[in-house]
C-alpha positions as CSV (number, residue, x, y, z in Angstrom):
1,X,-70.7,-65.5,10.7
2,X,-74.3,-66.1,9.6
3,X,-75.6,-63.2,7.9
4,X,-75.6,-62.9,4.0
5,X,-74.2,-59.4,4.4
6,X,-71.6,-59.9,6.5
7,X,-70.3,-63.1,4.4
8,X,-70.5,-60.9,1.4
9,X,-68.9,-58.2,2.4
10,X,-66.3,-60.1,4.0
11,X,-65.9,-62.1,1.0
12,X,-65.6,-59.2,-1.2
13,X,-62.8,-57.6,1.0
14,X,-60.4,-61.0,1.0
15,X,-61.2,-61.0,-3.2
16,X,-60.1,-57.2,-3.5
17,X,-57.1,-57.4,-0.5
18,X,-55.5,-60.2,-2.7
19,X,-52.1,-61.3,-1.0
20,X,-51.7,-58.2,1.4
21,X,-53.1,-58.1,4.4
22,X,-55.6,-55.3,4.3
23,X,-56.7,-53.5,0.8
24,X,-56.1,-49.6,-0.2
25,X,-59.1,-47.8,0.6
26,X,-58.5,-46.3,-3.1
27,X,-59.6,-50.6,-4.4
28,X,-63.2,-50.3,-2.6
29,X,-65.6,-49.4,-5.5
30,X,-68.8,-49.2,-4.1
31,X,-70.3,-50.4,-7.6
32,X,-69.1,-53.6,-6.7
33,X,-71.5,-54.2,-4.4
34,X,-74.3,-52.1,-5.0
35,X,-76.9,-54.4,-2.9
36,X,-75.1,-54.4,0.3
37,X,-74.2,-50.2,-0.2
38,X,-77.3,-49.4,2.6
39,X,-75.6,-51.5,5.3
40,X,-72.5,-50.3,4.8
41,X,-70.2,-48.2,6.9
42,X,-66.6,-46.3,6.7
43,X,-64.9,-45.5,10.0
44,X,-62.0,-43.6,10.0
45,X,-59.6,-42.6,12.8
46,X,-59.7,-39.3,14.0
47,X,-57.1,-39.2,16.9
48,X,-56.3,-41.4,19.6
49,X,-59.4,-43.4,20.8
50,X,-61.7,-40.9,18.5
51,X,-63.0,-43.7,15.8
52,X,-65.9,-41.7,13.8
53,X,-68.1,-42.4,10.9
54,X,-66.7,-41.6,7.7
55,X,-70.1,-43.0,5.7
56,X,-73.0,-44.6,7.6
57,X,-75.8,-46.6,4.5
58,X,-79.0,-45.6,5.0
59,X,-80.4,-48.3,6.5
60,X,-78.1,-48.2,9.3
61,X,-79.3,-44.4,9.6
62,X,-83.0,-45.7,9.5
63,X,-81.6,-47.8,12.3
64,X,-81.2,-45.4,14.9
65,X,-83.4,-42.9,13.2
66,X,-80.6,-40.4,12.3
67,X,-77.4,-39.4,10.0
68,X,-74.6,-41.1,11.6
69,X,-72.1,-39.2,9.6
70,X,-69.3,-37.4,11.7
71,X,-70.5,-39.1,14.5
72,X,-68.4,-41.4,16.7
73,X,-69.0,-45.1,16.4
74,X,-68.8,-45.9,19.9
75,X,-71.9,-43.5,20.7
76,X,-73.9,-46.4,18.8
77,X,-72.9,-48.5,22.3
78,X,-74.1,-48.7,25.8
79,X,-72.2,-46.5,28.4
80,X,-69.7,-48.7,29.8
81,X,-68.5,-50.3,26.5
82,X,-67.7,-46.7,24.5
83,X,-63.7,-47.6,25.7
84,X,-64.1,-51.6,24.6
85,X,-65.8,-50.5,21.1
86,X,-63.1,-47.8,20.4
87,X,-60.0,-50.2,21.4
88,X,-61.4,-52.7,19.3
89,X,-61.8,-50.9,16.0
90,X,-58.3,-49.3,16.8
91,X,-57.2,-52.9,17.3
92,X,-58.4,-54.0,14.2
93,X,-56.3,-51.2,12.3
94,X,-53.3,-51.5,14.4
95,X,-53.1,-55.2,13.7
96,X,-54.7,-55.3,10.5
97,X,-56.6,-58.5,11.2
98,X,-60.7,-58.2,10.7
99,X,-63.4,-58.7,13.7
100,X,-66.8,-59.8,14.2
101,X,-69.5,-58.8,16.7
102,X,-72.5,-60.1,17.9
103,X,-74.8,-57.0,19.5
104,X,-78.3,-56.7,20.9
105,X,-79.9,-53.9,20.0
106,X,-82.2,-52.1,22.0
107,X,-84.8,-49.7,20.6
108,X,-86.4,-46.3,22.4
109,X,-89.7,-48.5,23.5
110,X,-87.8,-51.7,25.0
111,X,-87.6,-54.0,21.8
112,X,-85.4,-56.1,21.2
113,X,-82.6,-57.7,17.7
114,X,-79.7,-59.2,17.7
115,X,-77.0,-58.3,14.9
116,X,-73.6,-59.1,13.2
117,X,-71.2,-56.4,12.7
118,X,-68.1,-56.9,11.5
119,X,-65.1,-54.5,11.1
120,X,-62.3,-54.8,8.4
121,X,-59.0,-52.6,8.3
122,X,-58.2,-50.8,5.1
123,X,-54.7,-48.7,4.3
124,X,-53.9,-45.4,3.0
125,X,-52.0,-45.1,0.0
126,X,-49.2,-44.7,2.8
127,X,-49.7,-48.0,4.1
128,X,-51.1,-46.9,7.0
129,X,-54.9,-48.8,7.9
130,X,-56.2,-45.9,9.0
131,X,-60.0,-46.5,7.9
132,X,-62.2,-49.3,8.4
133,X,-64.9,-50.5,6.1
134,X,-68.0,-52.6,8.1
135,X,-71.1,-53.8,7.5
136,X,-74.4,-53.7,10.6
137,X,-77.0,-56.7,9.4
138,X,-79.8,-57.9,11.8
139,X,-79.8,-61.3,12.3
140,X,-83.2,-61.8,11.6
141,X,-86.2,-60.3,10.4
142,X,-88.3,-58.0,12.4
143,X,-90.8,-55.6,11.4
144,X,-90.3,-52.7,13.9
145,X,-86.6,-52.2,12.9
146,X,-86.4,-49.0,10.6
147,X,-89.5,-47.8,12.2
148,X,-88.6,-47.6,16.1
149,X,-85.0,-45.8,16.3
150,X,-82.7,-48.3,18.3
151,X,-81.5,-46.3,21.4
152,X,-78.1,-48.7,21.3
153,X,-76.1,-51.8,21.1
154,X,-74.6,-53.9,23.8
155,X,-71.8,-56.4,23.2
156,X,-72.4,-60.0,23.6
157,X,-69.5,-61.3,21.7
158,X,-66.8,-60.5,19.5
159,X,-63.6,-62.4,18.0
160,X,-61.0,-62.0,15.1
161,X,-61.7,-63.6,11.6
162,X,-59.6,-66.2,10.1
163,X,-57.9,-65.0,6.9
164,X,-60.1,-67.0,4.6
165,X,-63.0,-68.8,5.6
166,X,-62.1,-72.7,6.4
167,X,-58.9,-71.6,8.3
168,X,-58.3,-71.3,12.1
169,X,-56.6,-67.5,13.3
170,X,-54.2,-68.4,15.1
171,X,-53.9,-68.0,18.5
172,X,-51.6,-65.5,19.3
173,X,-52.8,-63.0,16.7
174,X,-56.1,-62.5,19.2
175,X,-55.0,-59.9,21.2
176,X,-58.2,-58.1,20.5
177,X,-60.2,-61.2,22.5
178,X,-59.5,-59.9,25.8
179,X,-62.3,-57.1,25.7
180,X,-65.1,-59.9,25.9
181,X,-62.9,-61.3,29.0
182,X,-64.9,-60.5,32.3
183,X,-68.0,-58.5,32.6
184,X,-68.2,-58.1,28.9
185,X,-69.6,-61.2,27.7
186,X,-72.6,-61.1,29.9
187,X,-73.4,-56.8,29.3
188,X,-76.1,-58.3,26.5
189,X,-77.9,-60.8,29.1
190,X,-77.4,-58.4,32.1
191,X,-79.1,-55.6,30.1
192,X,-82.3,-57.9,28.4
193,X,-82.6,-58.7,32.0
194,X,-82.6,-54.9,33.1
195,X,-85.4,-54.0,30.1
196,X,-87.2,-57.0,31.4
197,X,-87.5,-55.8,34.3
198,X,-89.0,-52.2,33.4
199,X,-91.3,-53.2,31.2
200,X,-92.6,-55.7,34.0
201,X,-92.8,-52.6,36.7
202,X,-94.9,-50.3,33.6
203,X,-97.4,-53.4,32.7
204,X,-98.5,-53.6,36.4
């Protein structure tokens, strides 16, 4: 994790979760964050495999040049990962453990960024995590972002977070890992190559 709003969010999620395991959705108080509210998101689960947006900050809407709310998270992703995204964010609920991604973003006109995302389980006042509270940051600057809509993401890597920063997650609490097994790892080079290659065939 490299991104000042992912740390910070992330930080401010272990401060408010205390001992437990995941926090009340009823603890976040957006005023406790105020700088970090336009990159924030809410995800809440719907039904099985339906994982929609709850709240989407606006500059995640400027993003992909539209109001994400209602909308379901995995339409953000390219087709052949909707299934991955969706068993990963109902992963992170079911075992209550946080996850990272790394994504490349692919805009309408064949640019190109790279962002973190990361996804962090919250409960009901039932106990149940049933909603997830995330956080889309690019990893760098780049001045067509909020200006050309992204078209979608594609997966290049994603992995559990270790309860507090400094500390290994151990290993058998990773079941979420095995969605970058395979094919997966390589969708974000496989698909630069495939943009690559159109914008070659247009130039000549």
């Amino acid at each position: 994790m490299r991104v000042q709003t992912t740390i910070e969010i992330f930080d401010y999620w272990n401060r408010i979760r205390g001992a437990a395991d995941a926090p009340l959705k009823s603890q976040v108080e957006p005023s406790a964050v105020p700088h970090l509210l336009q990159s924030l998101f809410i995800l809440e689960a719907r039904g099985v495999g339906d994982i929609g947006f709850r709240l989407a900050g606006t500059r995640i809407c400027d993003f992909f040049g539209r109001d994400l709310r209602g909308e379901r998270f995995s339409s953000l992703w390219a087709h052949g990962q909707h299934a991955d995204i969706e068993r990963t964010a109902m992963g992170v609920m079911d075992h209550a453990l946080p996850a990272l991604f790394n994504a490349t973003g692919y805009s309408t006109v064949g640019h190109q960024a790279t962002f973190e995302i990361i996804m962090m389980p919250l409960r009901s006042s039932d106990g149940a995590c049933d909603r997830l509270l995330g956080a889309i940051a690019p990893t760098a600057a780049a001045s067509w972002l909020e200006i050309v809509p992204l078209e979608f993401l594609a997966l290049d890597r994603s992995r559990l977070l270790p309860e507090k920063f400094g500390k290994a997650a151990p290993a058998d609490q990773r079941p979420i890992n095995e969605i970058v097994a395979g094919k997966t790892i390589g969708f974000g080079q496989v698909m630069r190559r495939m943009v690559s290659q159109l914008l070659s065939a247009e130039a000549r």
